[in-house]
PDB file with SEQRES, HELIX, SHEET and CRYST1 records, atoms N, CA, C and O in Angstrom:
SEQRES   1 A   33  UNK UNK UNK UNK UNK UNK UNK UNK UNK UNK UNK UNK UNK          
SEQRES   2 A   33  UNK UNK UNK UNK UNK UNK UNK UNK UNK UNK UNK UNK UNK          
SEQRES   3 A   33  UNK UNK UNK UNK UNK UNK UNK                                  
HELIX    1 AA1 UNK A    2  UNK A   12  1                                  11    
HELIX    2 AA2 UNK A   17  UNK A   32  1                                  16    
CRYST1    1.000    1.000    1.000  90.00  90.00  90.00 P 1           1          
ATOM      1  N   UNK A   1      24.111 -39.912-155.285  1.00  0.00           N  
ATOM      2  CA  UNK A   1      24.064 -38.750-156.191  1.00  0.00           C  
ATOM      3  C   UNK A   1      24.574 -39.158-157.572  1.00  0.00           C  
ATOM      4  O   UNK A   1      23.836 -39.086-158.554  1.00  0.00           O  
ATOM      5  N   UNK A   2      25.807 -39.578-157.646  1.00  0.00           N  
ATOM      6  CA  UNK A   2      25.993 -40.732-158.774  1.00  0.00           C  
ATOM      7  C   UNK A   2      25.340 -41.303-159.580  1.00  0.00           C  
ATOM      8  O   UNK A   2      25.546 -41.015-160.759  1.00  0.00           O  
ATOM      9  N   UNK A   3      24.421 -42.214-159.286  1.00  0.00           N  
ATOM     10  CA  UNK A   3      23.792 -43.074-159.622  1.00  0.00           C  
ATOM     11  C   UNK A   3      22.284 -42.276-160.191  1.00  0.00           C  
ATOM     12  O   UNK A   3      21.644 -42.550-161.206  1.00  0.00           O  
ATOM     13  N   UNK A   4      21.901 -40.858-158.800  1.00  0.00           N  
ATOM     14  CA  UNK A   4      20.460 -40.451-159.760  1.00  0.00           C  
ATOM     15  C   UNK A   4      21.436 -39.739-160.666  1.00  0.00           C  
ATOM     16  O   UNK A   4      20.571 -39.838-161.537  1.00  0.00           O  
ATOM     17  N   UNK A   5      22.650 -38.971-161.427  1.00  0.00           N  
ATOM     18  CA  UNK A   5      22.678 -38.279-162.402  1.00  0.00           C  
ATOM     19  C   UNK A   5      22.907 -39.241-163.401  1.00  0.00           C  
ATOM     20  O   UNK A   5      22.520 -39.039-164.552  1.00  0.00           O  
ATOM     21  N   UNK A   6      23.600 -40.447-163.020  1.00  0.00           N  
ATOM     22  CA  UNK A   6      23.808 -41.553-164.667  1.00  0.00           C  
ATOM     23  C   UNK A   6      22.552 -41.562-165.065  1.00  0.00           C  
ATOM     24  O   UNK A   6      22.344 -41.660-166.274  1.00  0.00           O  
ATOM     25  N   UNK A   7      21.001 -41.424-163.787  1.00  0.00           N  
ATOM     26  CA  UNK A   7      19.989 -41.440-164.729  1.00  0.00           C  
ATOM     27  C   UNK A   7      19.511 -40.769-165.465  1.00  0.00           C  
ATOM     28  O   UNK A   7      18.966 -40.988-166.546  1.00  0.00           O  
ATOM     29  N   UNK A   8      19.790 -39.417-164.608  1.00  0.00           N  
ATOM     30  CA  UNK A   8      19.564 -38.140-165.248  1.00  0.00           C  
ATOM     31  C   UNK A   8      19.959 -37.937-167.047  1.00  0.00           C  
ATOM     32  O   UNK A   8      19.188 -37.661-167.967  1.00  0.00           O  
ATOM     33  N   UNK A   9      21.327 -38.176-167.073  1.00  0.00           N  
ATOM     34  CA  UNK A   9      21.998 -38.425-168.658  1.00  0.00           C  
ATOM     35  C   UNK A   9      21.355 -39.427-169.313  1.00  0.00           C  
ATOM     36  O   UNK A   9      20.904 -39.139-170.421  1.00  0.00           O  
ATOM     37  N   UNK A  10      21.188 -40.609-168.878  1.00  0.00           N  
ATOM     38  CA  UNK A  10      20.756 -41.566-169.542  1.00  0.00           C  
ATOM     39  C   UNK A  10      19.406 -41.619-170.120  1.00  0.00           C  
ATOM     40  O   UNK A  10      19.205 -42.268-171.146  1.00  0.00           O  
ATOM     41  N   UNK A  11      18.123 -40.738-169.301  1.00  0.00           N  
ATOM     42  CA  UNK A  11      16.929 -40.397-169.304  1.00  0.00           C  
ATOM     43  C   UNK A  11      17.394 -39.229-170.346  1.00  0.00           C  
ATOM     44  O   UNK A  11      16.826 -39.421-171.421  1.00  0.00           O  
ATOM     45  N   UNK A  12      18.114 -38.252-170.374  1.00  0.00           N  
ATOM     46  CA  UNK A  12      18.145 -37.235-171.272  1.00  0.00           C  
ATOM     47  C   UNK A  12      18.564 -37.944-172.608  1.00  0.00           C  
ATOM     48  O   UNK A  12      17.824 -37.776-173.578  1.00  0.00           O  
ATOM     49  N   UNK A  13      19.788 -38.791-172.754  1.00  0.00           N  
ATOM     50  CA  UNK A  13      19.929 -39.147-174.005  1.00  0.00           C  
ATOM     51  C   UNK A  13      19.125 -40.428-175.213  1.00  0.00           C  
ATOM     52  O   UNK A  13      19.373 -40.903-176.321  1.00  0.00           O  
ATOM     53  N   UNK A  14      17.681 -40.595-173.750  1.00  0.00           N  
ATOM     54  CA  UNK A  14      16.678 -41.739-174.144  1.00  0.00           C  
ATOM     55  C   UNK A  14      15.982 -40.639-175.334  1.00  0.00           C  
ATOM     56  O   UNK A  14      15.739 -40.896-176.513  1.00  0.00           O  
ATOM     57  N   UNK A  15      15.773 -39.427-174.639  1.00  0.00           N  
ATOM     58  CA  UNK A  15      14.806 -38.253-175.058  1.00  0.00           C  
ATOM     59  C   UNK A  15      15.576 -37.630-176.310  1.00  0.00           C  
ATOM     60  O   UNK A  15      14.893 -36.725-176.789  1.00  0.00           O  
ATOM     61  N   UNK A  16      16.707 -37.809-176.955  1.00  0.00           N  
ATOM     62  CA  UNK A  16      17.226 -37.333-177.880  1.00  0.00           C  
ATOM     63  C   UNK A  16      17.339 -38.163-178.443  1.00  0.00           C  
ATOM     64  O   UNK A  16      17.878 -37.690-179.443  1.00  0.00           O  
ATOM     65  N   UNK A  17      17.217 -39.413-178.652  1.00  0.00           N  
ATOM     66  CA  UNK A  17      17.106 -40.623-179.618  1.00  0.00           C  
ATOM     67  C   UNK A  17      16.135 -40.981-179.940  1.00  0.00           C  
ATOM     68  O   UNK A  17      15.831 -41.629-180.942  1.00  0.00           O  
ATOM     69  N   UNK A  18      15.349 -40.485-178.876  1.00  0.00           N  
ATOM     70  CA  UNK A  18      13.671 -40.586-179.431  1.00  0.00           C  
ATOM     71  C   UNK A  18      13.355 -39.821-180.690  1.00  0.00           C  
ATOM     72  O   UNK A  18      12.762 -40.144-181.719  1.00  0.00           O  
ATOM     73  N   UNK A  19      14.043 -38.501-180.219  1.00  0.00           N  
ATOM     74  CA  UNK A  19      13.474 -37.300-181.327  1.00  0.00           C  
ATOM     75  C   UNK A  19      14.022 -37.564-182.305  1.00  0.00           C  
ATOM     76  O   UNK A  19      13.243 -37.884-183.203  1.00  0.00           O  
ATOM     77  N   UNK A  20      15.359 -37.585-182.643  1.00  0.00           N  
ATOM     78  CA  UNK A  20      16.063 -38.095-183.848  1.00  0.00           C  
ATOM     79  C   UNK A  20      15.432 -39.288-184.469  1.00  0.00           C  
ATOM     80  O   UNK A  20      15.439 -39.273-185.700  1.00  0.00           O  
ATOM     81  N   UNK A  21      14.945 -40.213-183.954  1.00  0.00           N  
ATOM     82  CA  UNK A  21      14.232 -41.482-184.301  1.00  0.00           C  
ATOM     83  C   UNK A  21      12.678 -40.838-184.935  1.00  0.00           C  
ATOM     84  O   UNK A  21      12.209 -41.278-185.984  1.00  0.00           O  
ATOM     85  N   UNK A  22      12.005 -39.771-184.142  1.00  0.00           N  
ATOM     86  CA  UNK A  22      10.382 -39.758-185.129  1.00  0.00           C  
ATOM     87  C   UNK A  22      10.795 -38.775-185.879  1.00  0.00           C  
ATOM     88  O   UNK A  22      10.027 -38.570-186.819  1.00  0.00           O  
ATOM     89  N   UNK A  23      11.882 -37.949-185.832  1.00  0.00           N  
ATOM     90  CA  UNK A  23      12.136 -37.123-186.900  1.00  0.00           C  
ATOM     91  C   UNK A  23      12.483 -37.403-187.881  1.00  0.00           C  
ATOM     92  O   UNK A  23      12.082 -36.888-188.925  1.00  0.00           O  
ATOM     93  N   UNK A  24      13.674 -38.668-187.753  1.00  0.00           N  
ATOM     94  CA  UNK A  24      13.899 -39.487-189.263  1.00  0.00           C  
ATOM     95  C   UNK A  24      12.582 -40.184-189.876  1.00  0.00           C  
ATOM     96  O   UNK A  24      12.402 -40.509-191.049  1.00  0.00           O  
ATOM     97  N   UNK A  25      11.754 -40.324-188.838  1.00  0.00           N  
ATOM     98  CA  UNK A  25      10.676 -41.306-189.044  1.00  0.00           C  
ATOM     99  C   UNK A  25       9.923 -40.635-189.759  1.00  0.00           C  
ATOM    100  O   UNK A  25       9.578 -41.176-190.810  1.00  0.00           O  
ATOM    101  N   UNK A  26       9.513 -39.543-189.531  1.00  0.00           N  
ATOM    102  CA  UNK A  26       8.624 -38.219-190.252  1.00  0.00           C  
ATOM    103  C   UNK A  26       9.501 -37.440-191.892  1.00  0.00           C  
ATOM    104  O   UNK A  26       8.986 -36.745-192.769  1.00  0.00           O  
ATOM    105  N   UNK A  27      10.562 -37.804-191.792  1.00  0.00           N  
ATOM    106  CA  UNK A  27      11.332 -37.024-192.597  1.00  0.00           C  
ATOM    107  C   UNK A  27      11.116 -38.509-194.023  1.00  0.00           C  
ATOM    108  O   UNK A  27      11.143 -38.210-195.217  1.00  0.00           O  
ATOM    109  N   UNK A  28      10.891 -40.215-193.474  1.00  0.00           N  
ATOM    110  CA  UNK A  28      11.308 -40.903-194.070  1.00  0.00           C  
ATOM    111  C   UNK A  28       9.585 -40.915-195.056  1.00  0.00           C  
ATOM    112  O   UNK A  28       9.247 -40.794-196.234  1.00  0.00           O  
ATOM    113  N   UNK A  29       8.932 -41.124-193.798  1.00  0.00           N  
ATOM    114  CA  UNK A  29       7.166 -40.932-194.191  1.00  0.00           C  
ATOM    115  C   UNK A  29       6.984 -39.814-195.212  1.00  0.00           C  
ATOM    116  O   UNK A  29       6.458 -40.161-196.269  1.00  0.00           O  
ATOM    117  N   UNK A  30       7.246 -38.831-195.111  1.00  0.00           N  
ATOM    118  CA  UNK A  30       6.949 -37.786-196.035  1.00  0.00           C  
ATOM    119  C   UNK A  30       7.877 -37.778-197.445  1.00  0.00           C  
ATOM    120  O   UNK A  30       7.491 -37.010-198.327  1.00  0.00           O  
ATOM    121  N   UNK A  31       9.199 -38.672-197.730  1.00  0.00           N  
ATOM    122  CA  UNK A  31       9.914 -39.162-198.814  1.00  0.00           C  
ATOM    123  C   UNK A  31       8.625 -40.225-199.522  1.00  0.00           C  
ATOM    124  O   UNK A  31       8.079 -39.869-200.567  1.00  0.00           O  
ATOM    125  N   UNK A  32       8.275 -41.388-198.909  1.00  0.00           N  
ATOM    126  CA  UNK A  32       7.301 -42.371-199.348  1.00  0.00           C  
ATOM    127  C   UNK A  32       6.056 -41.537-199.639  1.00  0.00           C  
ATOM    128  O   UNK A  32       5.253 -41.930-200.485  1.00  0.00           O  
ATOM    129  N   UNK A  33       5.879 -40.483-199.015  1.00  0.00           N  
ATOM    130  CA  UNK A  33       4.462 -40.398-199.372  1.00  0.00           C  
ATOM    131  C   UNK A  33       4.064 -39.553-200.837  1.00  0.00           C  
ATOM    132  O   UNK A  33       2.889 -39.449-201.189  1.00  0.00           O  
TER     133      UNK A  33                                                      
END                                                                             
């Protein structure tokens, strides 16, 4: 049980670094453009 919730968090905080990552990415694209 352990082990699936470290994935659980770890899978959730993959998914919030993602977003922060194309959001800066989109926020940086639309400065250049």
């Amino acid at each position: 049980i352990g082990g699936a919730s470290e994935a659980e968090v770890g899978e959730k905080k993959d998914r919030v670094t993602d977003a922060l990552n194309a959001t800066k990415a989109a926020v940086e694209e639309g400065i250049v453009s």
